[in-house]
N, C-alpha and C positions, 0 to 999 in steps of 0.2 A: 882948814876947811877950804876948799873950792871955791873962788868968788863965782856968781852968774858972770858966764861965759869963757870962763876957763875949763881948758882940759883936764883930768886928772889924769898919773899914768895908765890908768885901767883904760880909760877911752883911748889915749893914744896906741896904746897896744894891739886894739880891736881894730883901728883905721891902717894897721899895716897890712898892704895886702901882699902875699906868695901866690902863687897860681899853680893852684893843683893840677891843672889840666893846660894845653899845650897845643890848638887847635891851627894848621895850618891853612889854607881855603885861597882855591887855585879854581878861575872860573873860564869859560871863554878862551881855554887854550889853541882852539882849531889848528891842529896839527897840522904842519907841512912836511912836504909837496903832496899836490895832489896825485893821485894813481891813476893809471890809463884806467878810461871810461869806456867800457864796452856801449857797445849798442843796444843793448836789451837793457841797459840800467838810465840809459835817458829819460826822463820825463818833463814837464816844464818848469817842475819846481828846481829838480840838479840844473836846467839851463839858465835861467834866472839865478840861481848860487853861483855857478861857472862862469856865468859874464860877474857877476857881482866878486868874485875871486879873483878874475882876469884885469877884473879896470884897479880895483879898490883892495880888497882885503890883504893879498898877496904881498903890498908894499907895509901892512901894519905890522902883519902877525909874525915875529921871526922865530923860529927855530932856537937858535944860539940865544936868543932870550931866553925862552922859556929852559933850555937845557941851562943855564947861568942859574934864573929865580929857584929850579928844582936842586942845584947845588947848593944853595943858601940853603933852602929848607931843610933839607938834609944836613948841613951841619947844624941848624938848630935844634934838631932831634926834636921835634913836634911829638904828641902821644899821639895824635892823629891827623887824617891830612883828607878833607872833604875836597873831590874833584865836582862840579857844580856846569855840566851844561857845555856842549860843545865843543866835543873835542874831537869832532869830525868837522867838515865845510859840508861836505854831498850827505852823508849820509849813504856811501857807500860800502858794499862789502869787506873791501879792504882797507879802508877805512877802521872798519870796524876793527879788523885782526891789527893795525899799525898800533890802532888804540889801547888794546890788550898788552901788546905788547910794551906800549910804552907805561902804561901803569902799573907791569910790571917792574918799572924800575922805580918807584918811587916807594917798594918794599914790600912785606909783608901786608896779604889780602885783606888780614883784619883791623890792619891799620890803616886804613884806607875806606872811604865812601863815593860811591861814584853817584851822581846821578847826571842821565840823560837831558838833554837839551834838545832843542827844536832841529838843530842843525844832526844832530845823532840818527836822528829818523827818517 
């Protein structure tokens, strides 16, 4: 019998965890570079993001990082991989297609969740 405070095997059996599920979560990637800015898509919030990418962000966010972190995940084989907010700077059009495109490489649409961030819009 069991003294108070010991395990039995049944409880220890119960505390072994396996993980069914396999959640990657990739937030605030803002993709670089940025793409020429027409004239008709200026307004004062892209100008305030554009000096704020020019002095500051440009030196955080790399590239070759985030393509390295998206190689790891992918040999982890994640069952899913939640993208979470920014993965534009402006909130440009083409932004938007770089975006597309680059979430296409992180596989299959249904294994994937995107959501939008402040910088997206």
């Amino acid at each position: 019998m069991a003294g108070a405070g010991s395990m039995t095997e049944a409880d220890r059996r119960s505390t072994d965890f396996t993980p069914d599920f396999t959640l990657a979560h990739l937030s605030d990637v803002h993709l670089s570079p940025l793409p020429p800015i027409g004239a008709r898509h200026w307004n004062l919030k892209r100008l305030l993001g554009w000096l704020n990418w020019q002095r500051r962000r440009r030196h955080l966010y790399s590239r070759d990082v985030l393509d390295r972190i998206v190689a790891d995940i992918g040999e982890q084989a994640p069952d899913h991989i939640a993208v979470t907010g920014d993965l534009a700077n402006l909130g440009l059009p083409a932004e938007h297609e770089a975006a597309l495109a680059w979430l296409r490489t992180l596989g299959a649409a249904e294994r994937a969740t995107v959501i939008p961030g402040p910088h997206d819009i």
